[in-house]
C-alpha positions in Angstrom: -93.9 -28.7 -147.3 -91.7 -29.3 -150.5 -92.6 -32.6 -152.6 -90.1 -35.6 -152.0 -87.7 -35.9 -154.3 -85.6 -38.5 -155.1 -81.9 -37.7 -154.3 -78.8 -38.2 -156.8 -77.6 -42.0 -155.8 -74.1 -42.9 -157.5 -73.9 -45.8 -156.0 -75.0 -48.0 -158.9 -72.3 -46.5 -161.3 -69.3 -47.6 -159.2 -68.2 -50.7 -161.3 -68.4 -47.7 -164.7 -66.7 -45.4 -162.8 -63.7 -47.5 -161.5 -63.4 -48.5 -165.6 -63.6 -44.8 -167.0 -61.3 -43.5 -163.9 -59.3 -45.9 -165.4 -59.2 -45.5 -168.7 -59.0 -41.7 -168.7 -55.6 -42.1 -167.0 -56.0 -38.8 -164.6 -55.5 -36.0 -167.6 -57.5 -32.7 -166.5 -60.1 -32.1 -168.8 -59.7 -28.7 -171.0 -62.1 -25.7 -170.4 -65.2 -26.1 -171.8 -65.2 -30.1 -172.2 -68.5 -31.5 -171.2 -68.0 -34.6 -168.6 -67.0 -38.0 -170.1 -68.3 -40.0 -168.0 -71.2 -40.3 -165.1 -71.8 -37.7 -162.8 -70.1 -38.0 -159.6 -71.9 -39.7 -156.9 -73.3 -37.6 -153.8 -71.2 -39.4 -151.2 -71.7 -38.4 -147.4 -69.2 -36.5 -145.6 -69.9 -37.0 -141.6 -68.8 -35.5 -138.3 -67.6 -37.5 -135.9 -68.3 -37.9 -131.6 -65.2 -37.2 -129.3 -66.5 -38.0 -125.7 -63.6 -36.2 -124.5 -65.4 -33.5 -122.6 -64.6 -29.8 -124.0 -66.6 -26.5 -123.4 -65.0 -24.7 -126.0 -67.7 -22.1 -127.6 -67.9 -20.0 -130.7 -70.5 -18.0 -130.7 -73.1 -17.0 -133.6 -71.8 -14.3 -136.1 -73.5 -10.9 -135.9 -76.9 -10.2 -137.3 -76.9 -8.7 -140.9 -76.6 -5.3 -141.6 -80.5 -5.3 -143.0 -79.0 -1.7 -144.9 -76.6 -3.0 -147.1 -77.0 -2.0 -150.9 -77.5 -5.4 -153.1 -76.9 -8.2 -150.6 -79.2 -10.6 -150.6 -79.1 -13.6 -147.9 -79.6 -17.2 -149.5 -82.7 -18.8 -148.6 -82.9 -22.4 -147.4 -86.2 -24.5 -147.7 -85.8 -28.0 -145.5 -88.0 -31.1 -146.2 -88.0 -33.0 -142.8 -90.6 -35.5 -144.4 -89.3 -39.4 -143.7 -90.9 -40.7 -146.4 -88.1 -39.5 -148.7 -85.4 -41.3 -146.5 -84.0 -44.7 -147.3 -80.5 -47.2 -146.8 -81.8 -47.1 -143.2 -84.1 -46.9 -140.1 -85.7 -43.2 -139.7 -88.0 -42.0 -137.7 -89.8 -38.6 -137.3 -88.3 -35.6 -136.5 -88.7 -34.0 -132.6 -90.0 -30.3 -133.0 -86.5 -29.4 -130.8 -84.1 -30.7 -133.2 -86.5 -28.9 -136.3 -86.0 -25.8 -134.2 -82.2 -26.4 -133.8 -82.1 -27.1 -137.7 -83.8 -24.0 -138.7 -81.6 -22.0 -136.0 -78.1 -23.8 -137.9 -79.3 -22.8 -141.1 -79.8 -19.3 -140.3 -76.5 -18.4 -139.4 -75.4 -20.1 -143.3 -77.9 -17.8 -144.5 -76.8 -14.3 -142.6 -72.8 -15.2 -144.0 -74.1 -15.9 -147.7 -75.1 -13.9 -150.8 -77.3 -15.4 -153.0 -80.6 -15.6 -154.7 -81.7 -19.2 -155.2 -83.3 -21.3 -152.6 -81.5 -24.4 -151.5 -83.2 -27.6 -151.1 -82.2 -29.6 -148.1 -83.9 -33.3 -147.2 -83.5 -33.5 -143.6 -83.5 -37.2 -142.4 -83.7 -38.5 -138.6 -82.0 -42.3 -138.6 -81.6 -44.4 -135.3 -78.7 -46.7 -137.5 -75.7 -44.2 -138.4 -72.9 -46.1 -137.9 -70.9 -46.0 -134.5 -69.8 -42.5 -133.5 -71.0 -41.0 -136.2 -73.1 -37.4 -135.2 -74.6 -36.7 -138.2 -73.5 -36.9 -142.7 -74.3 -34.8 -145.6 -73.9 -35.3 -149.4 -74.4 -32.7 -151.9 -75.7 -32.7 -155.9 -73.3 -31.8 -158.6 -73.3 -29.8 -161.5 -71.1 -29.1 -164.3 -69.4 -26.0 -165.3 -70.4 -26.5 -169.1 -73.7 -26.8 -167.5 -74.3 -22.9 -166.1 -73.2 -19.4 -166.4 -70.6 -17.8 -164.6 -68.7 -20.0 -163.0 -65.4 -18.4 -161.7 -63.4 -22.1 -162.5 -64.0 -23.7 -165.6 -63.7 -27.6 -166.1 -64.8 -28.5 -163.1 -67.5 -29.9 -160.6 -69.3 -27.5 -158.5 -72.1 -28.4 -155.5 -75.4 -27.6 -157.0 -76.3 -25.0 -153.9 -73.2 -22.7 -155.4 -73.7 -23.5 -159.2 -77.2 -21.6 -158.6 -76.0 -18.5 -157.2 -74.0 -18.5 -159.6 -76.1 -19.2 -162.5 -78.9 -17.1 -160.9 -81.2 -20.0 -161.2 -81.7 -23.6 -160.4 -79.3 -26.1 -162.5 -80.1 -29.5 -160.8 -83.9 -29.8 -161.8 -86.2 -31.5 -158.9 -82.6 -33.1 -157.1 -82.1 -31.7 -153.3 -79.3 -29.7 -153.4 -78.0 -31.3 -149.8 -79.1 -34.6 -148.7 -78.5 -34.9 -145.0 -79.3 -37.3 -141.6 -78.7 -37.1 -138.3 -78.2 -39.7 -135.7 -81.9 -40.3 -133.3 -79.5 -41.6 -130.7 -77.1 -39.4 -129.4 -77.4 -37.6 -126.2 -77.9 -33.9 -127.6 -78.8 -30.4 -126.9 -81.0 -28.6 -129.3 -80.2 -25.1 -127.3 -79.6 -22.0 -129.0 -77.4 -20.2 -127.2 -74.1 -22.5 -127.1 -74.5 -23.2 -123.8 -74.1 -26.9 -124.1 -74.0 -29.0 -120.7 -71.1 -31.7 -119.9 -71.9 -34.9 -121.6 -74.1 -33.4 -124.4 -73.2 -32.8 -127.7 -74.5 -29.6 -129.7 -77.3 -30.1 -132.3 -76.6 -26.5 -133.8 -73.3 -27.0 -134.1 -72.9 -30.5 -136.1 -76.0 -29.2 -138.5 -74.0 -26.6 -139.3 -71.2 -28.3 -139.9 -73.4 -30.6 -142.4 -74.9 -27.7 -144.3 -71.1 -26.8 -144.7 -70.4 -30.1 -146.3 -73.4 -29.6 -148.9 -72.1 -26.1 -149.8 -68.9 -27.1 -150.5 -66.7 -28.1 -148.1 -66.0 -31.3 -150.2 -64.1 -32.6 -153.1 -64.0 -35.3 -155.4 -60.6 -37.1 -154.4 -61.4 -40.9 -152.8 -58.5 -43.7 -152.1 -58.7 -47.3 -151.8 -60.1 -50.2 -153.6 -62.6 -47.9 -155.7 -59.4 -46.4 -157.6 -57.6 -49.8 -158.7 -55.3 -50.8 -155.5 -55.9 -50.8 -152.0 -53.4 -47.4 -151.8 -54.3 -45.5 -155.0 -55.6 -42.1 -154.8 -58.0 -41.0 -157.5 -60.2 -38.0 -158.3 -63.1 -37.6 -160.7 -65.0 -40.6 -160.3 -64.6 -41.3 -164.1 -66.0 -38.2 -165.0 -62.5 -36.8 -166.2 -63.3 -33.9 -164.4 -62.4 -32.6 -160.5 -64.2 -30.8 -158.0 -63.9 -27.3 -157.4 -62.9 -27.7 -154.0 -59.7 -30.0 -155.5 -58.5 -26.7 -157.8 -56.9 -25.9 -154.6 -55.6 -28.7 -152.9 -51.5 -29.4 -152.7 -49.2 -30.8 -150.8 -46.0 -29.8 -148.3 -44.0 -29.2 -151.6 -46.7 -26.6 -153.3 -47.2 -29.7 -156.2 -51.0 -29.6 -156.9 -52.8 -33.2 -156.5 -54.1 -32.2 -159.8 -50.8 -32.7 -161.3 -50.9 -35.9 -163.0 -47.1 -35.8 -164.1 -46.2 -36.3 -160.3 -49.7 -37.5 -159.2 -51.3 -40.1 -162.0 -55.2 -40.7 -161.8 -55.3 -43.1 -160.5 -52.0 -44.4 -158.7 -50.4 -44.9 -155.5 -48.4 -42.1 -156.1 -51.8 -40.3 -155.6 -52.7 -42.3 -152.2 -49.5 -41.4 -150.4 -50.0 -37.8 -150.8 -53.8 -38.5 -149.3 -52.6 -40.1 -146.4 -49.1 -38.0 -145.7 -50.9 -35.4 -142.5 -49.3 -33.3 -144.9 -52.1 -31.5 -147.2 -53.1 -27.7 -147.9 -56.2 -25.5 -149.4 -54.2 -22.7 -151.2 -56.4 -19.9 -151.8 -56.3 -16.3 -151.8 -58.9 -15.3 -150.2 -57.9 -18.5 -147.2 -54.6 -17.4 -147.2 -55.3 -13.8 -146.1 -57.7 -15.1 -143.2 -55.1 -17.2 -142.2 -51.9 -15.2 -141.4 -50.8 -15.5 -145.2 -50.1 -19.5 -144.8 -52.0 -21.8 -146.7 -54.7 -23.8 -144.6 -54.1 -27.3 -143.8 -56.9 -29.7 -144.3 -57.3 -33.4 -142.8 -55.3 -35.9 -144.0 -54.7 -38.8 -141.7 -51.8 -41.6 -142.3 -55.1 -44.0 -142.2 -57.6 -43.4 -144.7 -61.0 -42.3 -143.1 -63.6 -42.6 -145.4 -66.2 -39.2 -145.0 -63.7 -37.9 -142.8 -60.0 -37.3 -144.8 -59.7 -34.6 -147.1 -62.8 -33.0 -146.2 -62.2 -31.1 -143.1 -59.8 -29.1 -142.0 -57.0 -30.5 -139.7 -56.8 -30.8 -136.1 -54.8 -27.9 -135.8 -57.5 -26.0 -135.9 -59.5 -27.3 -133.3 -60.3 -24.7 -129.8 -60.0 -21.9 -132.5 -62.6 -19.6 -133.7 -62.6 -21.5 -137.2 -62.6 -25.2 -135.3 -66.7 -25.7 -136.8 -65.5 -27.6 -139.7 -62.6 -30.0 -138.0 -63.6 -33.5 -138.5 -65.2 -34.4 -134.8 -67.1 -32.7 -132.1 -66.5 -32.7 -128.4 -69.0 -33.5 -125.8 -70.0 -29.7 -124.5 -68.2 -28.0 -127.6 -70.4 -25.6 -129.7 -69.3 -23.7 -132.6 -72.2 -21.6 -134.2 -69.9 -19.7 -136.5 -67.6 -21.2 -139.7 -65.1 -19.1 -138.9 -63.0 -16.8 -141.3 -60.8 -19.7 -142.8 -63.9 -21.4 -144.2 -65.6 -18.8 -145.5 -62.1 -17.3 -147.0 -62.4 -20.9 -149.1 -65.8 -20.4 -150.1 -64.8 -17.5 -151.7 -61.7 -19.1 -153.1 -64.5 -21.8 -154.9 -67.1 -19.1 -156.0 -69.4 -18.2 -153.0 -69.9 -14.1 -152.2 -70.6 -13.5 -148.2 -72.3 -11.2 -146.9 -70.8 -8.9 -143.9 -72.9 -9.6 -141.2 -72.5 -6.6 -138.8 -68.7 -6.1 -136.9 -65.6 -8.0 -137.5 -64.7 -10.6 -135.7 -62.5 -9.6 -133.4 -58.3 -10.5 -133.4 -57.0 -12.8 -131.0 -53.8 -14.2 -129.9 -51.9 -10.5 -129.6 -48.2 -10.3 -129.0 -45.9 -7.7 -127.9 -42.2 -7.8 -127.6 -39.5 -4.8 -127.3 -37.0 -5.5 -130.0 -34.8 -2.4 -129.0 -34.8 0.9 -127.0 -37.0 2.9 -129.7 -39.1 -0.2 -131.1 -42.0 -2.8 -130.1 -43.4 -5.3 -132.3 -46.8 -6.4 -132.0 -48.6 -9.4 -134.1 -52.1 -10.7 -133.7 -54.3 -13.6 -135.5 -56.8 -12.3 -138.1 -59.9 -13.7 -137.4 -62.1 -12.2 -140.2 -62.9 -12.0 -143.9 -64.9 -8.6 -143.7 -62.6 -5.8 -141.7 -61.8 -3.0 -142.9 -58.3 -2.6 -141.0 -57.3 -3.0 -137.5 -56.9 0.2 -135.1 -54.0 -0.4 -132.5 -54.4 1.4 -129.3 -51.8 1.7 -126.1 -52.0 2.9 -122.6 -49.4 3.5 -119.6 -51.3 1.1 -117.5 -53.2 -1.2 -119.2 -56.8 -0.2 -117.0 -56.9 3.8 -118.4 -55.6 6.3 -120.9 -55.8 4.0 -123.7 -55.3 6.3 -127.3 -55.1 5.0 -130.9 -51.8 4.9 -132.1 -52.2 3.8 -135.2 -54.0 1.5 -137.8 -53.6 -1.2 -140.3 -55.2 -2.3 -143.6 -57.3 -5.4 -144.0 -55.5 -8.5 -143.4 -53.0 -7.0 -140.9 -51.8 -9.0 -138.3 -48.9 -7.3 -137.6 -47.3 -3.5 -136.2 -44.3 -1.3 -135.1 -44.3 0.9 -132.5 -41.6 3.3 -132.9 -42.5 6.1 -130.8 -41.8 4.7 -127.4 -39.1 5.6 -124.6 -36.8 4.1 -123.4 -37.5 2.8 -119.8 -41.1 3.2 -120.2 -43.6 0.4 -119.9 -46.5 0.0 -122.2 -49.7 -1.6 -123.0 -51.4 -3.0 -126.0 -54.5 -4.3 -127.7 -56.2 -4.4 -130.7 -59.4 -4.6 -132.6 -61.0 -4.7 -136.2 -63.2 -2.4 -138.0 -65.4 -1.5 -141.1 -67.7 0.2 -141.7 -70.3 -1.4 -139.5 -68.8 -1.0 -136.6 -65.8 -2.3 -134.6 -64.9 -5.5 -133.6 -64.2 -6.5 -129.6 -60.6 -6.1 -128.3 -58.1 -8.6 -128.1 -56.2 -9.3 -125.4 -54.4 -7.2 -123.6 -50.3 -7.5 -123.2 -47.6 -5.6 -121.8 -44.1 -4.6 -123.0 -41.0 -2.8 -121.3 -38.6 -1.1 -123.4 -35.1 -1.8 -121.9 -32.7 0.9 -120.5 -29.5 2.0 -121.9 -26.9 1.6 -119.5 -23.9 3.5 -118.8 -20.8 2.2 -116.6 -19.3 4.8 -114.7 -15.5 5.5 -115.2 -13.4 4.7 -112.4 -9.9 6.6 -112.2 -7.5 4.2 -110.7 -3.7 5.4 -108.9 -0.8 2.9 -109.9 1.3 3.3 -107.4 
């Protein structure tokens, strides 16, 4: 059992912070700066109940390839102790739900590199407000602060800063500090499998680890920043998190750029609440069909919830885990590909855990009489390419045509004939192995027609 510690409160600095925010007028520090102001307070980010019944599943990633050469899986060590709890009503935690726990943070630990144990307090509270599933909140640590840091000038979550460091950097702090709600109805199952009118333990402490890794940033709106619309970021420290390096709107403009957007302003506070913000990564980007992933941002401010999730439009998709709510019956035991394609936009090395995931969402369509086009959704960070294979019926004969380099989600099949009918699907590899297949469609290359020529009398 770990020794309590006492978690990083910021609370108590609000009325400082709301001055320095202020005062520091939104300019982004230079590299190397140290903070000017507090550190950022460990706020929780939650996950919300939907009752609307939905048995969508995604299930657990592969297990690790135990040969890989120099990949170590990060270690967590949870503190389920009550005694360290406070700001509410806890009890102790049911052996199920410590089993569940352990089971969530296993899959975090087969998808990331790293060498330094993080430090969750686990808390079990009967009083989380209404609807609310479970929150998390996460230390912070400087970049002037530790080694290596891919981003300069900018807050990091303490669980990445030691990976990247190699070492602790937060002292005797938890790295996450996270509860979970004694009173829902839940299902502390493994395997996904969660009944109508449950809702999946696995699956929102999953989703809560994620917050405490970094799925978080330091942008907040309302009365904290000076007006009941204003946007700010920072929390006086003059400094943004690492997760905000990457945040922009519709237009490409960077919330970081305090010529359009000043800290703090209502300029700021529209672009929060505009339904109309992205994560613009590389590495998100390629798991994502090239597009930049859109993240939650609601025309009403929802506090732990905007900003901090990605939108709705990824919800019933293999990358729907960190989506602001969970469904009754829903379970997602994998992050998905977008996710983990941030993480390693911020810092974070993964691990390849066995196969790819497999492509989904194939297309096929005959654009001429010597040419069909196929395009599929890439669903993983760690393939290798994608092997395209055809057959004249769809049940047998089935060849590989072809293949495509890593990040394909498209290909042209120019050696059909005309008249013929075809079928396609597709699936990922590297070198552990291939992916599943995706689905299977079906395309019929037209027929060039002739009109016959009629010789016609005049009388």
């Amino acid at each position: 059992m770990l020794e309590v510690r006492v978690p990083v409160i910021g609370v108590l600095f609000v009325t400082l912070l709301v001055a320095a925010s202020l005062a520091l007028g939104g300019s982004v520090a230079q590299a190397d700066d140290p903070p000017t102001g507090p550190k950022p307070p460990a706020r929780h980010v939650v996950v919300r109940a939907d009752p609307t019944y939905n048995p969508y599943r995604v299930a657990a990633p592969p297990p690790r390839d135990p040969d890989q050469v120099g990949v170590q899986a990060v270690s967590f060590n949870i503190n389920y102790d009550v005694a360290g709890c406070s700001g509410g009503t806890f009890s102790a935690w049911p052996a199920a739900a410590k089993t569940a726990f352990n089971y969530a943070a296993a899959q975090w630990s087969a998808l990331l590199d790293g060498s330094v144990t993080i430090d969750i307090h686990a808390c079990w509270q009967s009083n989380l407000p209404a609807g609310v599933l479970g929150g998390a909140s996460h230390d912070w640590v400087h970049a002037s602060d530790f080694s290596n840091e891919p981003i300069g000038s900018s807050w990091y979550p303490s669980a990445l800063a030691d990976q990247l460091h190699g070492s602790n950097t937060n002292g005797t702090n938890y790295d996450i500090d996270a509860t979970f709600s004694s009173t829902f109805n839940w299902y502390y199952g493994t395997d996904g499998n969660t009944p109508f009118g449950q809702y999946d333990f696995v699956s929102v402490v999953m989703h809560e680890i994620g917050h405490g890794l970094g799925f978080d940033g330091l942008m907040t709106y309302g009365a904290f920043c000076g007006g009941a619309t204003s946007g700010c970021w920072g929390y006086g420290s003059g400094f943004p998190g690492v997760y905000d390096r990457f945040t922009e709107n519709g237009s490409n403009q960077a919330l970081l750029n305090t010529t359009l957007f000043p800290n703090p302003s209502g300029a700021l506070g529209s672009q929060l609440t505009n339904n109309n913000l992205y994560f613009d990564g590389p590495n998100a980007r390629a798991v994502n069909g090239g597009s930049r992933v859109k993240i939650y941002a609601p025309t009403t401010w929802k506090g732990g919830s905007s900003y901090a999730h990605l939108d709705e439009v990824f919800n019933n998709t293999p990358h729907a885990l960190m989506t602001f709510a969970l469904s009754n019956g829903e379970s997602e035991h994998d992050p998905g590909a977008v996710t983990l394609g941030m993480f390693q936009d911020m810092g974070w090395t993964m691990v390849s855990s066995g196969p790819p995931t497999a492509p989904s969402g194939l297309n096929a369509s005959a654009v001429s009489r010597t040419q069909i086009n196929l395009s599929w959704t890439d669903n993983s960070s760690v393939e290798d390419g994608y092997k395209i294979w055809r057959s004249p019926n769809g049940a047998t004969g089935w060849r590989q045509v072809d293949t495509v380099g890593v990040n394909g989600t498209a290909f042209s099949d120019t050696t059909v004939v005309s008249g013929s009918t075809y079928y396609y699907r597709v699936n990922a590899y590297n070198e552990n192995g291939d992916s599943a297949y995706s689905n299977i469609v079906r395309a019929i290359v037209g027929i060039k027609t002739y009109l016959p020529l009629i010789l016609v009398n005049w009388p």
